[in-house]
C-alpha positions in Angstrom: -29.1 -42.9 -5.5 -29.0 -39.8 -3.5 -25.1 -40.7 -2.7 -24.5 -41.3 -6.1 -25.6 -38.1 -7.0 -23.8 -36.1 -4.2 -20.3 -38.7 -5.0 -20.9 -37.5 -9.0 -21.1 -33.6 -8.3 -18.3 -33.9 -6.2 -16.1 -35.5 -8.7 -16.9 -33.3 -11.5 -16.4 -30.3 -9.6 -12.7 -31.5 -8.8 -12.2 -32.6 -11.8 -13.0 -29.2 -13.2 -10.9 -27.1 -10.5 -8.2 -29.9 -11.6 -8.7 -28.8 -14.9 -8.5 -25.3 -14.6 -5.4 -25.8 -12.4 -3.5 -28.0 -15.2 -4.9 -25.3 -18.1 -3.5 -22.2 -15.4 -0.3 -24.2 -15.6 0.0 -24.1 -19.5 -0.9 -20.3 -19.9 2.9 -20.0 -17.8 4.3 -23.3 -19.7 3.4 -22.3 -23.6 4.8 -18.8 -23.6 7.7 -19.3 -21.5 8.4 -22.1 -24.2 7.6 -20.2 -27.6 10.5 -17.4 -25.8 12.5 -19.5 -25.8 12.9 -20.6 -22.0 13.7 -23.8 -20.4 11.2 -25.8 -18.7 12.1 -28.4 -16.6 9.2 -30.0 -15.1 5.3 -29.6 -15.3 3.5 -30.6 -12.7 -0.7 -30.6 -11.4 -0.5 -30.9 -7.3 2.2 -30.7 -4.8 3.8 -33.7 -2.7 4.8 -37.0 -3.7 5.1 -37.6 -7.2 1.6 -39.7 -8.7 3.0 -40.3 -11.9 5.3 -38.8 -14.4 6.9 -39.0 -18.2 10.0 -37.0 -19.3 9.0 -35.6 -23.1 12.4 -33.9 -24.2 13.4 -31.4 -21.6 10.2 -31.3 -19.6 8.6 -33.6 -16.9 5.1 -33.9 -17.3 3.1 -35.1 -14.1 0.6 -35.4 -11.3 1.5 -34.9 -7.2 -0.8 -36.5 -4.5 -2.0 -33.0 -3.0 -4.8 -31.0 -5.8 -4.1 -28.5 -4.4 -2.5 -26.5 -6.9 -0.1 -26.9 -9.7 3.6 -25.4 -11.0 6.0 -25.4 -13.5 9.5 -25.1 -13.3 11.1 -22.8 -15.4 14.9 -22.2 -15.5 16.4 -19.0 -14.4 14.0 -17.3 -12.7 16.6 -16.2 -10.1 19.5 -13.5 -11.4 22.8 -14.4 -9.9 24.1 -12.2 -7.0 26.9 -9.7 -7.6 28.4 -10.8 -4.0 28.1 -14.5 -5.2 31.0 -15.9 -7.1 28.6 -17.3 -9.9 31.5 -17.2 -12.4 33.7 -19.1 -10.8 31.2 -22.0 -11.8 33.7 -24.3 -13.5 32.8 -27.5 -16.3 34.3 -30.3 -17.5 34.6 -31.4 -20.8 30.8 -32.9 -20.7 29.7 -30.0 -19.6 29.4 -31.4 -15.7 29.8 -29.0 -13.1 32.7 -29.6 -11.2 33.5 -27.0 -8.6 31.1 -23.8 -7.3 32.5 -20.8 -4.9 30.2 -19.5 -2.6 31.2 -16.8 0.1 30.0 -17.4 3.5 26.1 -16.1 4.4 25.3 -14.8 8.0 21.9 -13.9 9.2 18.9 -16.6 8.3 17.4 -14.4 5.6 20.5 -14.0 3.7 21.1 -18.0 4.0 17.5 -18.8 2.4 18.7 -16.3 -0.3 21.8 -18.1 -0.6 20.1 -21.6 -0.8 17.9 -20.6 -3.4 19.9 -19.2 -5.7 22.1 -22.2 -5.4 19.1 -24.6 -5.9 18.2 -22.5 -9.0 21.5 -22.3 -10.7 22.6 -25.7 -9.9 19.8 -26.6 -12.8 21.5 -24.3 -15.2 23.7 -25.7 -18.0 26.4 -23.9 -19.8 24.2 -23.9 -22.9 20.9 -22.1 -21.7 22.8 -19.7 -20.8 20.5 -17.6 -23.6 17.2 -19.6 -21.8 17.3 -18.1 -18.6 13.9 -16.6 -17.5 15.5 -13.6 -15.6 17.1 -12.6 -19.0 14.0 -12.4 -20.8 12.9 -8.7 -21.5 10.4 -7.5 -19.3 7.5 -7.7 -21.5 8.0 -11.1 -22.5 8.2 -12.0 -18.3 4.8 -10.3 -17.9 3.4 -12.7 -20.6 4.6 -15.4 -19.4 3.4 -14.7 -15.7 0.5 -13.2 -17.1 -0.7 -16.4 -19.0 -1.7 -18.3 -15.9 -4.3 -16.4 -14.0 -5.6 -15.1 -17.7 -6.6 -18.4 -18.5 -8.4 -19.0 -15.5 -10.3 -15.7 -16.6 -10.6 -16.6 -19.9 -12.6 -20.3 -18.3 -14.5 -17.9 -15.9 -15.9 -15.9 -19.3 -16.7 -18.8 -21.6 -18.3 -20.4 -18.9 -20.5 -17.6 -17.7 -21.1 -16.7 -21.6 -22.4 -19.9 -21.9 -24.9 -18.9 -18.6 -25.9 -15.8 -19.9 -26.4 -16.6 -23.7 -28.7 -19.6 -22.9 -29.9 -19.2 -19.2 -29.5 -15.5 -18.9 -29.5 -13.4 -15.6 -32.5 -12.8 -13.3 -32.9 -8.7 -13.1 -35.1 -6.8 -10.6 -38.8 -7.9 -10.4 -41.5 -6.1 -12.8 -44.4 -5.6 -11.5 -47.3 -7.3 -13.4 -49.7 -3.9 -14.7 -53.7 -3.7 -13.5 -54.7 -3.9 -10.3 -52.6 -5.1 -7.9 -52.5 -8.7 -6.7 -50.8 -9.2 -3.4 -48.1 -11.5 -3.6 -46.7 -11.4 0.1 -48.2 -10.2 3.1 -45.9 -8.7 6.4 -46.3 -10.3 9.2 -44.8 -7.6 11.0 -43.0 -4.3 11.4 -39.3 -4.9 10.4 -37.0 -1.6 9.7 -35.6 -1.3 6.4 -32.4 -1.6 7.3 -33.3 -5.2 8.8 -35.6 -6.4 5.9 -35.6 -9.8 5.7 -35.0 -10.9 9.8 -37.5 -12.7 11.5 -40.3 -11.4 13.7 -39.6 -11.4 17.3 -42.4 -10.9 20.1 -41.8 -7.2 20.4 -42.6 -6.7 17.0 -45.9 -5.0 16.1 -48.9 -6.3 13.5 -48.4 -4.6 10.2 -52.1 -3.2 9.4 -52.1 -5.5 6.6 -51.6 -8.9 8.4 -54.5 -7.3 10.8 -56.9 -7.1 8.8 -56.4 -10.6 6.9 -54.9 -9.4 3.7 -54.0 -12.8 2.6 -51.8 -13.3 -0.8 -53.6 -14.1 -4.1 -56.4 -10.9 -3.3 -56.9 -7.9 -5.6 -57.1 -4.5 -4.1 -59.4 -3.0 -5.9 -60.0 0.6 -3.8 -58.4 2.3 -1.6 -60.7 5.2 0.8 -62.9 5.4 -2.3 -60.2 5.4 -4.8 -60.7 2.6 -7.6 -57.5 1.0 -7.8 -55.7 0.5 -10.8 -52.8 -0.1 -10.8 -49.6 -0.6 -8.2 -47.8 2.3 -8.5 -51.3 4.8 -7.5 -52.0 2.7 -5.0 -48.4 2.5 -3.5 -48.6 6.5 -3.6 -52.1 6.4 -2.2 -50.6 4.7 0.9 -47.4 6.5 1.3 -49.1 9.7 1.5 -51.5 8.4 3.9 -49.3 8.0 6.3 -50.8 7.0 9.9 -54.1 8.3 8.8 -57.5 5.8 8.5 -57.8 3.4 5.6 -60.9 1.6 4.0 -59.7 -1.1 1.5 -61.4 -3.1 -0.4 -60.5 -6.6 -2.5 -61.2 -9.6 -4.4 -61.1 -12.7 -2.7 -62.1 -15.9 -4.8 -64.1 -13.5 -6.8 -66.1 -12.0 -3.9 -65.7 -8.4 -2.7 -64.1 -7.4 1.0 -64.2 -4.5 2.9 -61.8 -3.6 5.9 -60.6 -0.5 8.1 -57.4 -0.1 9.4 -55.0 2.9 9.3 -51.6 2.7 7.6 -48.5 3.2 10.0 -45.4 5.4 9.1 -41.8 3.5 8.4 -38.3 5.0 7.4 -38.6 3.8 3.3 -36.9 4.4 1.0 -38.0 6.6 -2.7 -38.8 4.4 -5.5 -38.2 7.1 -7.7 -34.8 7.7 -6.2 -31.3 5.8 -7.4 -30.5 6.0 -3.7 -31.9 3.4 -1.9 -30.3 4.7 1.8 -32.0 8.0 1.7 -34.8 6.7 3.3 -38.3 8.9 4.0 -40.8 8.5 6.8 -44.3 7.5 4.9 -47.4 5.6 5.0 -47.1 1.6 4.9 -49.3 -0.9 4.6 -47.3 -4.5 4.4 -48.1 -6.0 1.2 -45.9 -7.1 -1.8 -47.9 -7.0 -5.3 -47.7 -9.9 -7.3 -44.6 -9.7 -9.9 -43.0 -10.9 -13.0 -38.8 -12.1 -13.1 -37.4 -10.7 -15.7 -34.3 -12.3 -17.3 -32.2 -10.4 -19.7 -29.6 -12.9 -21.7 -26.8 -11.6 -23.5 -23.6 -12.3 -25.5 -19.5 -11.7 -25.0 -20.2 -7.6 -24.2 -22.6 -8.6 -21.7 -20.3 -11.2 -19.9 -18.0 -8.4 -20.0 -20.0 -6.1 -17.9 -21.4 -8.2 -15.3 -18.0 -9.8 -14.6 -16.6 -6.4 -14.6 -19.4 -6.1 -11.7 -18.3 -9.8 -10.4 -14.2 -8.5 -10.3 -15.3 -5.7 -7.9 -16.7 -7.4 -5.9 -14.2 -10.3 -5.9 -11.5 -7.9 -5.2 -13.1 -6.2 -2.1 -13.4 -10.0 -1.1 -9.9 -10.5 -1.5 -9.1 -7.3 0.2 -11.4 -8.4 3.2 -10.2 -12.5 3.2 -7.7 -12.6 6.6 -10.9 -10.8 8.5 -13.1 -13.2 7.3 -10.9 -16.0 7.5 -10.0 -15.1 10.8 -14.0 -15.0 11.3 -14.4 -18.8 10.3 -11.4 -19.8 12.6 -13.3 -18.2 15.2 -16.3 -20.0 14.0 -14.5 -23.5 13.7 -13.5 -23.2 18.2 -16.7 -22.2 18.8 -16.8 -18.5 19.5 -19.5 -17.2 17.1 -21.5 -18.7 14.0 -19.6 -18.9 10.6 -21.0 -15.9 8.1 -23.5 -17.0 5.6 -20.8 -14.4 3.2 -17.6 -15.9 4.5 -14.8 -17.7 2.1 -14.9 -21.2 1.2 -12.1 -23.6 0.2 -12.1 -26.6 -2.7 -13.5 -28.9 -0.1 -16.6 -26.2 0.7 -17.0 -25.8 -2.9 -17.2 -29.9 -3.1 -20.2 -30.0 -0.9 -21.9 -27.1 -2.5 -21.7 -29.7 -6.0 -22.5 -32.8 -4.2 -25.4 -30.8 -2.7 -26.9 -29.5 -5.5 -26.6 -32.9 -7.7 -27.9 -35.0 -4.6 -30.9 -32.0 -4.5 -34.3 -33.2 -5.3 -35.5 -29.5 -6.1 -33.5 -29.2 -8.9 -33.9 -30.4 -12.3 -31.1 -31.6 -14.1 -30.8 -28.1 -16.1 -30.5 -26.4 -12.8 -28.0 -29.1 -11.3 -25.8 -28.3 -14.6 -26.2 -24.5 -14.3 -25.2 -24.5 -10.6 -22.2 -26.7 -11.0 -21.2 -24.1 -13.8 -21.5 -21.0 -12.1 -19.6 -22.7 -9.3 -16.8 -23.5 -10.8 -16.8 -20.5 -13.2 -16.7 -18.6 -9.7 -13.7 -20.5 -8.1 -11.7 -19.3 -11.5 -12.4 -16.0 -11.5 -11.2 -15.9 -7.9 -8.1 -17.7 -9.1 -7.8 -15.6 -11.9 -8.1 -12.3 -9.6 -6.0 -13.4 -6.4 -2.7 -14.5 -8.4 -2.8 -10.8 -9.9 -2.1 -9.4 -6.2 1.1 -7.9 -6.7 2.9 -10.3 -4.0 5.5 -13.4 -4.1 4.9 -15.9 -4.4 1.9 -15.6 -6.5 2.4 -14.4 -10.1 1.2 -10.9 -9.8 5.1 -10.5 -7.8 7.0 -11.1 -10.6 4.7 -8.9 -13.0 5.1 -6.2 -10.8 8.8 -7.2 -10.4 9.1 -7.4 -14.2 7.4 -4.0 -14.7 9.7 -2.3 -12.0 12.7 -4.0 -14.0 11.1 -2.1 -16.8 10.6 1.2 -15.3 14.2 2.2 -13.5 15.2 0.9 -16.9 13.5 3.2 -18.7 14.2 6.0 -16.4 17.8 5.3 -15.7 17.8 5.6 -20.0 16.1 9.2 -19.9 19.1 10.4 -17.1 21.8 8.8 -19.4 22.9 7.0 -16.5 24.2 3.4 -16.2 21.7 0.3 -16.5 21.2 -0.7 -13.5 20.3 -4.4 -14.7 18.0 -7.3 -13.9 15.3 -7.0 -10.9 16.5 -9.6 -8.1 13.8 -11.1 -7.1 15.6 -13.7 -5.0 15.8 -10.1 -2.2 12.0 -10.8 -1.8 12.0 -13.9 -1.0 11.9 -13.3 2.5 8.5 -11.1 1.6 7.1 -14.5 -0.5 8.0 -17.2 2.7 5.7 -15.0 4.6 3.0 -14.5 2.1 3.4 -18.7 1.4 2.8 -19.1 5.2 0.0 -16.7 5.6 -1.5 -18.8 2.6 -1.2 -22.1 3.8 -2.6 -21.1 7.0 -5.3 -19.6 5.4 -6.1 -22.4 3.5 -6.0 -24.7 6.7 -8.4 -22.8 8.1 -11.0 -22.8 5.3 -10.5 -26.3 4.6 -11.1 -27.1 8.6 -13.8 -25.0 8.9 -15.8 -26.2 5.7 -15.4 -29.8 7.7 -16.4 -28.6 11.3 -18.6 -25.2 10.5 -19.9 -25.3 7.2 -21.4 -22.3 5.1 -25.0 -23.2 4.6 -25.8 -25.1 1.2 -28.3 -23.5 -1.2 -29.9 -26.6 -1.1 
């Protein structure tokens, strides 16, 4: 049943990254469609062709790798000025029947060559008014546009549908009265490395000496009846490494114990900064407190996924470090980061995990599979906006450069200087490409060989 479970979580998270893919696909295919452009073929993977029907003038199929998706839309190449494109002759069909090309030297200016004469040799004498490169600028933005904004737009419905029903834990409240304690210290551990595990040289917080245990009520503190957290969490600050009689509740029977509170680097509660940390008194408990959720509707999505797209781009910003910290990871030279990148197959496992998990319910199976692939499309979403070939955000910055020395050469009364060629960065998008594929290789090996640790 358990490999059922794990098999089903995995399925339905490809099938929804397939999904998103195919839906990424359409927000370029549409547009460039209701413009008026020519699109050839339509496509969900790469490699050999699964299956495939021609409907009119498009292809619509599936390739054996999911690894991504395309469409192929005509034009999207200007010719070159140095290229004879006009000497492009036809026959009465329409075939072409002859193409002069001047001689290319130097391997960049070949894979220029090769690709334009790829491009064009799709191009018919009737879409001659089709061709993408033609298209005013805006409209090219659109249509580059529409792909990574639909993988936003899934990202949004999906986590609206997380925060209007499920809603988002916020910081814990602190339940009034007299404190209960919900965790006790074991030992002294610097702010800065909260949450790390004791180690011998460690001291005794005074709390875990005395045999604070959690579920008692501190009642008084030095003579002080206790009322609430907040006093008593002043009372003990500004004790600092003086003496301390405290007294609690356990099962309903009153305790009495000594000790003397130690000083620690904290930081203020009343402060917004959390890193301006000042030496006070500390004791080593947690009181007992209270999640609270706040749930919300389309403004809210907006601003925590406004938080989420900071910190996704930073990510992005920081991905060839950290991939180059998981390839490190995968020969054996330090331990993968709990923080570091995953690919598809990572993301698999996390969905097979959490279905196969026997601490879940089946609510919280459906909620993690959601946020997870929600997740995966805002990263989509974000990374094809980086303003490189061969990702989309290369031709929306090409298009919006075409715009721009348009516009200015119109303000200087000078000639227009015409179309962006784009085909001139191609050498720029084969290296991008490569980086990307090796990137990907990477992630995918080292989600096989030195996985991120699973939630559950």
């Amino acid at each position: 049943m358990t490999v059922l479970l794990y098999v089903l979580g995995v399925l339905i998270f490809f099938t929804a990254i397939l999904t998103s893919i195919g839906l990424h696909e359409l927000g370029h295919m549409i547009p460039a469609k209701a413009f008026g452009g020519k699109v050839t073929q339509y496509f969900v993977g790469f490699g050999p062709t699964v299956w495939s029907k021609q409907v009119g003038e498009t292809e619509y199929g599936v390739k054996a790798i999911p690894l991504g998706g395309y469409v192929k839309i005509v034009g999207m190449l200007p010719p070159a000025a140095e290229e004879l494109v006009d000497s492009v002759e036809y026959d009465d069909e329409g075939n072409k029947v002859q193409r002069v090309r001047k001689s290319n030297t130097g391997m960049f200016t070949q894979l220029i060559s090769d690709a334009r004469t790829a491009e064009w040799e799709l191009v018919k004498p009737e879409d001659a008014d089709r061709l993408f490169y033609k298209m005013p600028w805006w409209k090219k933005v659109v249509v580059m546009a529409g792909g990574p904004t639909v993988n936003l737009l899934i990202a949004f419905f999906l986590f609206w549908g997380v925060f209007a029903f499920n809603g988002v834990q916020g910081e814990p409240k602190v339940d009034p009265g007299a404190p209960v304690v919900e965790s006790v210290s074991e030992c002294l551990v610097p702010y800065s490395e909260d949450g790390r595990a004791c180690t011998a040289s460690d001291k005794k917080t005074p709390a875990y000496l005395i045999g604070l245990r959690p579920g008692d009520t501190i009642t008084s503190f030095n003579g002080t009846a206790i009322t609430g957290w907040t006093q008593l969490r002043d009372l003990i600050r500004s004790n600092t490494a003086g003496d301390a009689t405290i007294t609690y509740l356990r099962d309903g029977q009153p305790v009495t114990r000594t000790t003397s509170t130690t000083v620690q680097a904290r930081p203020d509660p009343d402060s917004a900064d959390d890193k301006v940390l000042t030496q006070v008194g500390f004791l080593g408990v947690t009181p007992t407190s209270t999640a609270t959720v706040t749930k919300g509707g389309p403004i809210f999505t907006l601003e925590q996924m406004g938080t989420m797209t900071v910190d996704t781009v930073k990510a992005i910003g920081t991905l060839p470090v950290k991939v180059y910290g998981v390839g490190k990871a995968i020969v054996g030279v330090q331990e993968r980061a709990a923080d570091s990148p995953v690919s598809i197959v990572g993301g698999g496992r996390f969905a097979g995990e959490s279905t196969a998990s026997d601490r879940l319910d089946v609510g919280e199976k459906v909620l993690f599979l959601v946020v997870l692939v929600a997740g995966f499309n805002l990263f989509i979403g974000l990374f094809n906006f980086v303003p490189l070939l061969p990702l989309d955000g290369g031709h929306i910055a090409s298009a919006l450069w075409e715009a721009l020395r348009r516009g200015i050469a119109r303000s200087r009364r000078r000639p227009d200087p015409g179309y962006v060629d784009a085909a001139k960065l191609l050498p720029i998008a084969y290296v991008v490409a490569s980086v990307m594929l090796v990137m990907g290789l990477v992630l995918i090996v080292g989600d096989l060989v030195a996985p991120v640790a699973s939630p559950y």
